[in-house]
C-alpha positions as CSV (number, residue, x, y, z in Angstrom):
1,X,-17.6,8.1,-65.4
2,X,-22.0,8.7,-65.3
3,X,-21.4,5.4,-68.2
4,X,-20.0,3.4,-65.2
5,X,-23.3,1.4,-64.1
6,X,-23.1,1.3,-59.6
7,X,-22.3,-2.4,-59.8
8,X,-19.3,-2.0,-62.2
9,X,-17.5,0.7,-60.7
10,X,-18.3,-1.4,-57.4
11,X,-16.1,-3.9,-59.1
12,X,-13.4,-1.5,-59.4
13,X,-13.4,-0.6,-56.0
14,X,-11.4,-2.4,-53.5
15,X,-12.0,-4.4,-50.7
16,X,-9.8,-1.8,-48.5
17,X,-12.0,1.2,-49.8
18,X,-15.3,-0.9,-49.6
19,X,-14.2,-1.6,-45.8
20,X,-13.9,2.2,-45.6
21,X,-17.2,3.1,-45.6
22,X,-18.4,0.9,-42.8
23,X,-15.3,0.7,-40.7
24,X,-12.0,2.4,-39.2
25,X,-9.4,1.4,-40.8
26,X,-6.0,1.4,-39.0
27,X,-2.7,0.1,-39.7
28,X,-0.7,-2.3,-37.4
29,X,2.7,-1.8,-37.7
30,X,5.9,0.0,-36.2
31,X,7.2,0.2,-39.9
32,X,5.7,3.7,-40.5
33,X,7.0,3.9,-44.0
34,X,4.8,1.0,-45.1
35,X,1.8,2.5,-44.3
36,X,1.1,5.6,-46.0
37,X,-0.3,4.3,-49.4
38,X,-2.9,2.5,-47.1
39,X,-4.0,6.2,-45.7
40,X,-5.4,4.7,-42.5
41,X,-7.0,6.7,-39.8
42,X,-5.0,5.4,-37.1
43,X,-2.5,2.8,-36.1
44,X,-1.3,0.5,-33.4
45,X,2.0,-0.4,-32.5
46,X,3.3,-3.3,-29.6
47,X,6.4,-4.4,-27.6
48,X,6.6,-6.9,-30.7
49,X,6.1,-4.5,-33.5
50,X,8.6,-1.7,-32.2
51,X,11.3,-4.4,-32.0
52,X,10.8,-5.8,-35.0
53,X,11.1,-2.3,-37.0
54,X,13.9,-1.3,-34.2
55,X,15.8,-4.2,-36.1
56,X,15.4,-2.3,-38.9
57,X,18.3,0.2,-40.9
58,X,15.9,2.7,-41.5
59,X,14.5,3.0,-38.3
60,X,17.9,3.1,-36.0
61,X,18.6,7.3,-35.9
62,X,15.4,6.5,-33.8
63,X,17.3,4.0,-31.2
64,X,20.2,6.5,-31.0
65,X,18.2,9.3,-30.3
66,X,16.4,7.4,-27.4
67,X,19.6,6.4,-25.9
68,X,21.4,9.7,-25.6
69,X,18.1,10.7,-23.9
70,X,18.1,7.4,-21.7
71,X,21.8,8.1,-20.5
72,X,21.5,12.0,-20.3
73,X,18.5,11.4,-18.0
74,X,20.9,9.5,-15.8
75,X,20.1,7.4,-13.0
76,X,21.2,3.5,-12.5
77,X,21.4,1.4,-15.8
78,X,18.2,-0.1,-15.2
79,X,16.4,3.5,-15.1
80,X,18.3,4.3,-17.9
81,X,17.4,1.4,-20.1
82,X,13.5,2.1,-19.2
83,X,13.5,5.8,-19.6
84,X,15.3,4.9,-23.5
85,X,12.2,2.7,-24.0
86,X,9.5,5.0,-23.4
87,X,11.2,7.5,-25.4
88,X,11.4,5.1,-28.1
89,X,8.2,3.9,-28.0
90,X,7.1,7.3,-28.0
91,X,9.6,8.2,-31.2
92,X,7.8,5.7,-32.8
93,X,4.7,7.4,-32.4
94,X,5.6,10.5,-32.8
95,X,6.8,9.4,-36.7
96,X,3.3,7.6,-37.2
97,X,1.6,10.8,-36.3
98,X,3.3,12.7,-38.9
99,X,1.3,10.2,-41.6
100,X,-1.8,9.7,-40.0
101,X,-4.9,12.4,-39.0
102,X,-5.9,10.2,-36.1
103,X,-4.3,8.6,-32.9
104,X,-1.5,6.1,-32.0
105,X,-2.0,3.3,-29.5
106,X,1.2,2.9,-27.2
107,X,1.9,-0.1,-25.1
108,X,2.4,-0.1,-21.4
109,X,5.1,-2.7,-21.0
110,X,3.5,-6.0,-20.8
111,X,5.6,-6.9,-17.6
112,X,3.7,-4.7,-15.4
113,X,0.4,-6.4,-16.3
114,X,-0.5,-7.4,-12.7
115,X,0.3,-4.2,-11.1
116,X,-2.1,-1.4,-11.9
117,X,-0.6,1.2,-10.0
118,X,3.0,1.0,-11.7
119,X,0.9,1.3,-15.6
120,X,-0.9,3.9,-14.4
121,X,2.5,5.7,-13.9
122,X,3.9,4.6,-16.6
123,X,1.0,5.7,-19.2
124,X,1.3,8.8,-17.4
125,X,5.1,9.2,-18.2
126,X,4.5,8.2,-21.9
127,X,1.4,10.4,-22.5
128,X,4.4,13.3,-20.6
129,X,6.6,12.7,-23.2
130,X,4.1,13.0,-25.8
131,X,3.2,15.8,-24.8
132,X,6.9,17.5,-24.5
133,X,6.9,16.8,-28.2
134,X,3.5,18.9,-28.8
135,X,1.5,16.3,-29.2
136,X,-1.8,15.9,-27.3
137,X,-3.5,13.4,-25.3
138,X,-6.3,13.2,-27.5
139,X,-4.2,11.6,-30.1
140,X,-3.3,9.1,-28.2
141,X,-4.2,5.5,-27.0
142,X,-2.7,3.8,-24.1
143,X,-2.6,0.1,-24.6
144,X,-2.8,-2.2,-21.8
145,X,-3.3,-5.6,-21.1
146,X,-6.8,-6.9,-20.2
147,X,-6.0,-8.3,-17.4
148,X,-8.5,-7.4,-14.0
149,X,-5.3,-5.1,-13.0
150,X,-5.1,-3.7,-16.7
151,X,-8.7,-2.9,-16.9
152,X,-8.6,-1.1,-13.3
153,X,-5.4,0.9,-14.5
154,X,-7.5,1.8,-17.6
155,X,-10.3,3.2,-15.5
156,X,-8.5,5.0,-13.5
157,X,-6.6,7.0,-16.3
158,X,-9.6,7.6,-18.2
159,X,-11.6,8.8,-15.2
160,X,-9.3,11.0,-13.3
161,X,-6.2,11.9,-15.8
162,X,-8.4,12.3,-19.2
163,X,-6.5,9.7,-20.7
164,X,-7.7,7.4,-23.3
165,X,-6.8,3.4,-23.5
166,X,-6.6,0.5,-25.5
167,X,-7.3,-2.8,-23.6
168,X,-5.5,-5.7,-25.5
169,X,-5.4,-9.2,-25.4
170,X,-8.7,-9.3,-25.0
171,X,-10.0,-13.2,-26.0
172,X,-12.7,-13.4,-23.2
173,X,-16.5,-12.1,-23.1
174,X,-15.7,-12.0,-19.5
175,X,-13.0,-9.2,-20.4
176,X,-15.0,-7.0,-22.6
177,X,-18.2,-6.8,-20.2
178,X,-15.4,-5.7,-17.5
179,X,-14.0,-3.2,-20.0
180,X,-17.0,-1.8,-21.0
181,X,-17.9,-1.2,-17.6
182,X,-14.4,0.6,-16.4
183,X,-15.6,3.0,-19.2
184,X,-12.5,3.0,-20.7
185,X,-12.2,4.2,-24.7
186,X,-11.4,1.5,-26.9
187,X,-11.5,-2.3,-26.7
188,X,-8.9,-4.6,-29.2
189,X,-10.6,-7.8,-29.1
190,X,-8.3,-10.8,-30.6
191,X,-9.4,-13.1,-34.1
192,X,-6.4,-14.7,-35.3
193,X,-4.9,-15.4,-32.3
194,X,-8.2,-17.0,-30.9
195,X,-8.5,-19.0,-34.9
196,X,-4.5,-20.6,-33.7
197,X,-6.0,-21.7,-30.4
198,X,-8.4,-23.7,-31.8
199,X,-7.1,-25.0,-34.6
200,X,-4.1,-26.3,-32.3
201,X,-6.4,-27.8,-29.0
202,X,-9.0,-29.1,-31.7
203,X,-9.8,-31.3,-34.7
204,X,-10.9,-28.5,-36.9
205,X,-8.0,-27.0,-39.2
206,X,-10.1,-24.7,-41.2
207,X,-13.1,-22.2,-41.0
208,X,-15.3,-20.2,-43.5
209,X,-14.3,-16.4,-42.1
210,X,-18.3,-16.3,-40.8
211,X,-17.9,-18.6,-38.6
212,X,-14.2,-18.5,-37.3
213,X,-14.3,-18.7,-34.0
214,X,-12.6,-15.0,-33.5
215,X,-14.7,-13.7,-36.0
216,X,-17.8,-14.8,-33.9
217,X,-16.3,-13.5,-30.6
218,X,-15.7,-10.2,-32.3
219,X,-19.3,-10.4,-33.3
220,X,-20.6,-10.8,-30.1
221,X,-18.8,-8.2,-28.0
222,X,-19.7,-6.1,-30.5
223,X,-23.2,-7.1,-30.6
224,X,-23.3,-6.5,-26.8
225,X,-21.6,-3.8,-26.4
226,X,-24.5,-1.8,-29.1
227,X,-26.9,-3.6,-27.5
228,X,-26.8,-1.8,-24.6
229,X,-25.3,1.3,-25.7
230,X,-21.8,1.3,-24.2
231,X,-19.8,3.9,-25.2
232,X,-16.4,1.6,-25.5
233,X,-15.8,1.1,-29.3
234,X,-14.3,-1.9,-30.7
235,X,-11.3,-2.7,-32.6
236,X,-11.2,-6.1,-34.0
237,X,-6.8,-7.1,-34.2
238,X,-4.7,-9.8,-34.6
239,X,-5.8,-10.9,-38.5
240,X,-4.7,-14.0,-40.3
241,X,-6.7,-13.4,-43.7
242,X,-8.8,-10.8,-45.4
243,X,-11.6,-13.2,-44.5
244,X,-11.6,-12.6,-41.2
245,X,-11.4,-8.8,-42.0
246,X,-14.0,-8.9,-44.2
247,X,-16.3,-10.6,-42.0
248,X,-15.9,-8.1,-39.4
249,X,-17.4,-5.3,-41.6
250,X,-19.1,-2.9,-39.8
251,X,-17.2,-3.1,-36.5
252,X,-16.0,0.5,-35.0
253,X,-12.7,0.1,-35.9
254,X,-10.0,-2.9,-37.4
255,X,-6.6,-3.3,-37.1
256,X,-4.5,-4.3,-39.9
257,X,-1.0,-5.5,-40.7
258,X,0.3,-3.6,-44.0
259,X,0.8,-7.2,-45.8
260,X,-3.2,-7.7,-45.4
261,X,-4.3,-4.0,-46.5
262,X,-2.0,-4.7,-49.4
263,X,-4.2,-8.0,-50.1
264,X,-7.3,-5.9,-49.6
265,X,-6.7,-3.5,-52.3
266,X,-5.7,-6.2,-54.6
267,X,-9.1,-7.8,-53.7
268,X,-12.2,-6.5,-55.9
269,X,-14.8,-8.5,-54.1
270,X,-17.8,-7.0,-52.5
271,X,-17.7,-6.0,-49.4
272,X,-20.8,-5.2,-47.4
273,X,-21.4,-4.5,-43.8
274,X,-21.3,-7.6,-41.0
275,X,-21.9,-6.2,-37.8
276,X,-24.7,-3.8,-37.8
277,X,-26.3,-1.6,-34.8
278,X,-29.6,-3.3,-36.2
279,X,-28.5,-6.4,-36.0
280,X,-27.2,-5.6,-32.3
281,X,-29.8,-4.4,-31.1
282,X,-31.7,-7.7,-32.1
283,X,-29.5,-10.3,-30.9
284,X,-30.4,-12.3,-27.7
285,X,-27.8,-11.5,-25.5
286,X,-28.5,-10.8,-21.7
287,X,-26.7,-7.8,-19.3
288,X,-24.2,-8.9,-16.9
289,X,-22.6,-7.1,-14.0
290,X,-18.7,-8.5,-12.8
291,X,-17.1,-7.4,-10.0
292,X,-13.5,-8.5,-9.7
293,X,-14.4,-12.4,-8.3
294,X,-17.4,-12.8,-10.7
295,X,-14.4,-11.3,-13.7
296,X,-11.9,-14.0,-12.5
297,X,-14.4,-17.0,-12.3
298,X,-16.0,-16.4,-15.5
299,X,-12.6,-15.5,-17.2
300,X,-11.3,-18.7,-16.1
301,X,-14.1,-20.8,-18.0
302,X,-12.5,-19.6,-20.6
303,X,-9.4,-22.0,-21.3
304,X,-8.9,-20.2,-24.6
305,X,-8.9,-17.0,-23.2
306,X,-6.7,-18.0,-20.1
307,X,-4.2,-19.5,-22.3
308,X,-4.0,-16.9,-25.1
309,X,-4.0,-13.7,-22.0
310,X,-1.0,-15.7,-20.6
311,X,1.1,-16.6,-23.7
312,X,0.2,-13.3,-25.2
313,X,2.0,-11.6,-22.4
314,X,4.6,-13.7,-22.1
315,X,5.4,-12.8,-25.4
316,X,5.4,-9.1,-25.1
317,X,7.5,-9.5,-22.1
318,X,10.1,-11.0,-23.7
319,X,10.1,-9.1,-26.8
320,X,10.3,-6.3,-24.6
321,X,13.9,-8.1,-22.7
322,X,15.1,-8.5,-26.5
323,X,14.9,-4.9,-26.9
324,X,16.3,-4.2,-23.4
325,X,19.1,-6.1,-24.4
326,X,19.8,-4.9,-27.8
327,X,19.1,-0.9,-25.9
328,X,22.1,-2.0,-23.4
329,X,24.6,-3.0,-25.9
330,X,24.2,-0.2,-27.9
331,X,24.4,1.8,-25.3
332,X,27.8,-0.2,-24.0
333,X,29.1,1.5,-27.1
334,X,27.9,5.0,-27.3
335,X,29.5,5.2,-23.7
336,X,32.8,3.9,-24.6
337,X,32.6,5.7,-27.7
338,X,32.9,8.5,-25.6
């Protein structure tokens, strides 16, 4: 290979091993069969993901197995139904631990986003059951909404139950100052979700990746956040093309739907690193403090954000009914089955 000059063999590398070198790379999926040729560090999984591979053949000895632990738990139907999502949610992570070294980020249901207290016990009962099947908290990743409740919850388990969390839907600065601030352990700021927004409300259809407007959100949380030495990382999600991905280079971590990391190591173009700490440390960006009515007031400036926190859990919560649903008529038939 010594024939190879640097720049060729650069050329022969791919984007996804490029990215490699500067960034995390974790796979966002509930399909965990799709992602091992990717060999990501982590993954990430949501209400949406988990029913969509739920749906699928290969993936329902996983459903069955939750619901004979849902009705053996006993209780009304309601606790029932909730006790076989957790242990599906956690089935789910349990089989994406077995190809990954790193952790999995679970989802609090999205429907108890205004009340910290009920995700605090729930993230509690997930991380239990986690750890009945001999797996750690340390592997894990609690993912919450960033809502002000979310991002209390998130404090709390990280300060007094050693647990670490993944604040999501995250579209606002306002959100990731107050995130960085409960201390909690990782951030999953939103790109392609923020790129819809404004091509919908706005004239603009189309952006080079550098400036898409969730690449330069990305950018500047991140740039803050290194700035003045936080010790939340960030985890840029929600992709829509490798360009975005590419232009986050250099951020902590990225999420990544298989179909994209396929495109990435298809893709021989150089990659080199975006975000920088030297470049952070540079950037003109002052310190803020927000307590909970400076959070809500600044948050609110943010139509984008407002919109996108709303609709994004909204759509959680009713993927998570559509699994509900599908859990209690399955389960109609294992107990006349019997």
């Amino acid at each position: 290979m010594s024939s190879v000059s640097p720049d060729k063999r650069r050329k022969m590398e791919s984007a996804l091993d490029q990215l490699k070198k500067y960034t995390v790379v974790v796979a966002d999926t509930g399909d965990f069969n799709a992602i091992e040729e990717y060999k990501p560090q982590d993954a990430t999984t949501n209400p949406s993901l988990i029913l969509a591979a739920a749906k699928m053949p290969a993936y329902q000895h996983l459903l069955d197995q939750a619901i004979k632990y849902g009705i053996a738990k006993g209780g009304s139907e309601e606790v029932q139904v909730t006790n076989t999502m957790d242990k599906l949610f956690v089935s789910f992570g349990l089989e994406i631990l077995k190809k990954i070294p790193g952790r999995v980020s679970t989802e609090v249901d999205a429907r108890l986003s205004y009340d910290k207290d009920e995700m605090v016990a729930r993230a509690l009962r997930l991380i239990a059951l986690y750890e009945e099947a001999g797996i750690g908290k340390e592997r894990i990743l609690i993912k919450l909404s960033s809502t002000w409740e979310g991002i209390q919850a998130g404090r709390e388990l990280e300060e007094k139950h050693g647990v670490h969390c993944n604040m999501t839907l995250l579209f606002s600065f306002a959100q990731a100052v107050a995130c960085a601030e409960a201390k909690v352990t990782l951030i999953s700021p939103f790109v392609g979700r923020i790129l819809d927004w404004h091509k919908e409300n706005t004239d603009r259809k189309s952006y080079e990746p550098h400036e898409d407007p969730g690449v330069v959100s990305v950018t500047k949380i991140y740039n803050y956040y290194k700035k003045y030495g936080y010790s939340t990382v960030v985890m840029g999600a929600s992709f829509r093309n490798i360009g975005e991905v590419k232009a986050l280079a250099g951020c902590d971590l990225l999420t990544i739907s298989p179909s994209l990391l396929g495109e990435l190591t298809q893709d021989h173009a150089v990659v080199k690193p975006a975000l920088t700490l030297q470049n952070a440390k540079a950037c003109d960006v002052e310190k803020v403090h927000l307590d909970e009515k400076d959070f809500r007031w600044q948050h609110n400036e943010d139509r984008m954000a407002v919109e996108k926190l709303s609709d994004g859990i909204r759509k959680f919560a009713a993927d998570a009914i559509k699994l509900e649903t599908m859990i209690k008529e399955k389960m109609l038939n294992v107990k006349n089955g019997q």
